[in-house]
C-alpha atoms as a printed R data frame, in Angstrom:
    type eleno elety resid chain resno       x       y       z
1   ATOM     1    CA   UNK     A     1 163.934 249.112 202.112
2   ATOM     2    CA   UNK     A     2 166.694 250.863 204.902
3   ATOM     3    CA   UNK     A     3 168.328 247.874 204.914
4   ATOM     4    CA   UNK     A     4 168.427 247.756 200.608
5   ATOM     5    CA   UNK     A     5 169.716 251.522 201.055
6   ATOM     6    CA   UNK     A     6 172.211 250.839 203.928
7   ATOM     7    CA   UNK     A     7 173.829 248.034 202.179
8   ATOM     8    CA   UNK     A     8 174.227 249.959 199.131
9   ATOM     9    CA   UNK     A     9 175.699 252.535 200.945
10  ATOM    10    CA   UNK     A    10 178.489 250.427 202.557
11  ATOM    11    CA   UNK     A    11 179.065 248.840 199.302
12  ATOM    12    CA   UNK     A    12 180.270 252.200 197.626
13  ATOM    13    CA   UNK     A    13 181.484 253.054 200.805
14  ATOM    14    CA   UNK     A    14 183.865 249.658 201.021
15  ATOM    15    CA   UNK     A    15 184.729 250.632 197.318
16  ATOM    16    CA   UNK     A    16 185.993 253.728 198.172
17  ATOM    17    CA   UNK     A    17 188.256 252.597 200.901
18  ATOM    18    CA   UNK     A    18 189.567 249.968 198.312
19  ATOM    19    CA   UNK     A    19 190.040 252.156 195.547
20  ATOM    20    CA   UNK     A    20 192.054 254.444 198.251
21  ATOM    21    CA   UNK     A    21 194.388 251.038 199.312
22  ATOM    22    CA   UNK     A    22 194.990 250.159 195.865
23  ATOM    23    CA   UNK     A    23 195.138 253.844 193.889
24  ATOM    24    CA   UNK     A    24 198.868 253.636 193.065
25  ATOM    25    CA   UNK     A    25 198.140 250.243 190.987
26  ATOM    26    CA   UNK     A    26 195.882 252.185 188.456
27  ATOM    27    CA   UNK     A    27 197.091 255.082 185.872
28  ATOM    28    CA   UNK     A    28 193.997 257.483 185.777
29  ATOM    29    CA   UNK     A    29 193.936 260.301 183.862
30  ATOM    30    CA   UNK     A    30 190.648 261.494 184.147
31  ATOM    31    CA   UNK     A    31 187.958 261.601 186.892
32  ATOM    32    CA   UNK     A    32 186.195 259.119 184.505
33  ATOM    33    CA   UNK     A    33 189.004 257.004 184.833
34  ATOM    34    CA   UNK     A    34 188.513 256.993 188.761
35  ATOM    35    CA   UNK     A    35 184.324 256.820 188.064
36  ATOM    36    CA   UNK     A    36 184.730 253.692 185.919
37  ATOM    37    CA   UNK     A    37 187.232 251.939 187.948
38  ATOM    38    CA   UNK     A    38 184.812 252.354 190.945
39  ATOM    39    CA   UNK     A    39 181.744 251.402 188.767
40  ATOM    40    CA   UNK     A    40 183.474 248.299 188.019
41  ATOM    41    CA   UNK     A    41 184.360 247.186 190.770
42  ATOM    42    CA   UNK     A    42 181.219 247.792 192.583
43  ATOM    43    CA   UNK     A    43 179.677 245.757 189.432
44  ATOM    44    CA   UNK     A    44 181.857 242.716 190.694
45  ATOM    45    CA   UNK     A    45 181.223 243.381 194.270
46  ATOM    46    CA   UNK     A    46 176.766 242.803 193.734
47  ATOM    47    CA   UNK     A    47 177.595 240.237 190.895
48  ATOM    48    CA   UNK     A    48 179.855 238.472 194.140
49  ATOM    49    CA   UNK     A    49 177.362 239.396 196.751
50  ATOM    50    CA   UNK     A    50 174.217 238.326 194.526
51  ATOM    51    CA   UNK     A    51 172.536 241.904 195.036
52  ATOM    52    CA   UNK     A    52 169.240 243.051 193.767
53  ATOM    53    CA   UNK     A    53 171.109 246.265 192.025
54  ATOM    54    CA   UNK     A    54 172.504 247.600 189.006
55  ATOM    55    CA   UNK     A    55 175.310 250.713 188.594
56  ATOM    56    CA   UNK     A    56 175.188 253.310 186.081
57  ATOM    57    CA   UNK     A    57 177.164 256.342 185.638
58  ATOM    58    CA   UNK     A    58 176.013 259.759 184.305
59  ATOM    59    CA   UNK     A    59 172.834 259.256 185.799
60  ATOM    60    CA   UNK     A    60 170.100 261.700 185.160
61  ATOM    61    CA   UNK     A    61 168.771 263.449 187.764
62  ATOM    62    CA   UNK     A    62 167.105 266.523 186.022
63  ATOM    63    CA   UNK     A    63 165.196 266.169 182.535
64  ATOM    64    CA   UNK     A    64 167.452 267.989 179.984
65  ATOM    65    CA   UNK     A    65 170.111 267.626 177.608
66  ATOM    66    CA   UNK     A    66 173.009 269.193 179.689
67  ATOM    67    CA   UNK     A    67 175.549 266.317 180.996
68  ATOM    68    CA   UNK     A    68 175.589 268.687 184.214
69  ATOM    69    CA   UNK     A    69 172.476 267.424 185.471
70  ATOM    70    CA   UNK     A    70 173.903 263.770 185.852
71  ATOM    71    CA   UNK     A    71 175.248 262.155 188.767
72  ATOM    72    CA   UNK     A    72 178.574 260.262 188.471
73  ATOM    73    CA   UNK     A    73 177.681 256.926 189.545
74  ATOM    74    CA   UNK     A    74 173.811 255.568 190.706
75  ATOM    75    CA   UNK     A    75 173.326 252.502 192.664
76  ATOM    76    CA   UNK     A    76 169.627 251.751 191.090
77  ATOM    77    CA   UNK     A    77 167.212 248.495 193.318
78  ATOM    78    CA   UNK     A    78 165.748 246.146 191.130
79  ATOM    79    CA   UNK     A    79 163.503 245.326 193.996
80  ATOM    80    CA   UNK     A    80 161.976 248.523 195.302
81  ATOM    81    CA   UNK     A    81 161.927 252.392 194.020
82  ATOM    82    CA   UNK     A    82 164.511 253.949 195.076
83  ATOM    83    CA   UNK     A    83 168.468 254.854 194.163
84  ATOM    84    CA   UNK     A    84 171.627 256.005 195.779
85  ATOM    85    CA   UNK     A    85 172.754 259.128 193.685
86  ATOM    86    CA   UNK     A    86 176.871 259.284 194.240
87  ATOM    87    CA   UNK     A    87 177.622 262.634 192.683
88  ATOM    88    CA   UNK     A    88 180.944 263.688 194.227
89  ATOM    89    CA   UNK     A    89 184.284 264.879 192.181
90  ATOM    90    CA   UNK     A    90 185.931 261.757 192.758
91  ATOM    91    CA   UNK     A    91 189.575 263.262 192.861
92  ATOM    92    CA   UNK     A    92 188.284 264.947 196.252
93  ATOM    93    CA   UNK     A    93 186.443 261.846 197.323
94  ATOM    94    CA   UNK     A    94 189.575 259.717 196.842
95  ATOM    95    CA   UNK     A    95 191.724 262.411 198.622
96  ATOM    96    CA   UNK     A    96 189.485 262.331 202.113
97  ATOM    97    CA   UNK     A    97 187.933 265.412 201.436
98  ATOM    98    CA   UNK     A    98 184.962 264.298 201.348
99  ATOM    99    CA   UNK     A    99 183.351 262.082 203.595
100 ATOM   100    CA   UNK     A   100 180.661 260.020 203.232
101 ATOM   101    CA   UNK     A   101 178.655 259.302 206.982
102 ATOM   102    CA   UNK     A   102 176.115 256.115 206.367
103 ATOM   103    CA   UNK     A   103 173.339 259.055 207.984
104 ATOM   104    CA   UNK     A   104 174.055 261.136 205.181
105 ATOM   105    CA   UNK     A   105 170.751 259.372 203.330
């Protein structure tokens, strides 16, 4: 299962540092924008890679109905229980204010 969980983490962690090479290509005008570009192109990246997972964005984390309680983007195993919950304002992510350290699960 660490090795499910570390691979999922380097594959939103390799999408970042694409999204940050090729930013200028894309017109965003929203942090969705940013969210679904990324969700996409992780999508190609396990569809490429043949990976047991599956990306969603406003995730639930918290039973309710407020949107608030949803994480941007969720890397979800088909194989085993568990999920890697990426809730970070991706303007900041994008902009290296955030980092994201492979201990940080």
């Amino acid at each position: 299962m660490y090795t499910e969980i570390k691979s999922a983490t380097e594959l939103f962690e390799e999408a970042i540092v694409w999204l940050r090479a090729s930013y200028k290509q894309y017109r965003f005008f929203a942090e969705r924008d940013i969210v679904w570009t990324v969700q996409t192109h992780i999508i190609d990246k396990i569809e490429e890679k043949g990976l047991p997972y599956r990306i969603l964005n406003d995730y639930p984390v918290w039973r309710g109905e407020r949107r608030s309680l949803c994480v941007d983007l969720a890397i979800l195993s088909l194989t085993a229980f568990w999920s890697l919950l990426l809730n970070s304002s991706m303007n900041r992510l994008i902009n290296g204010k955030i980092s994201l350290p492979a201990s940080s699960l």
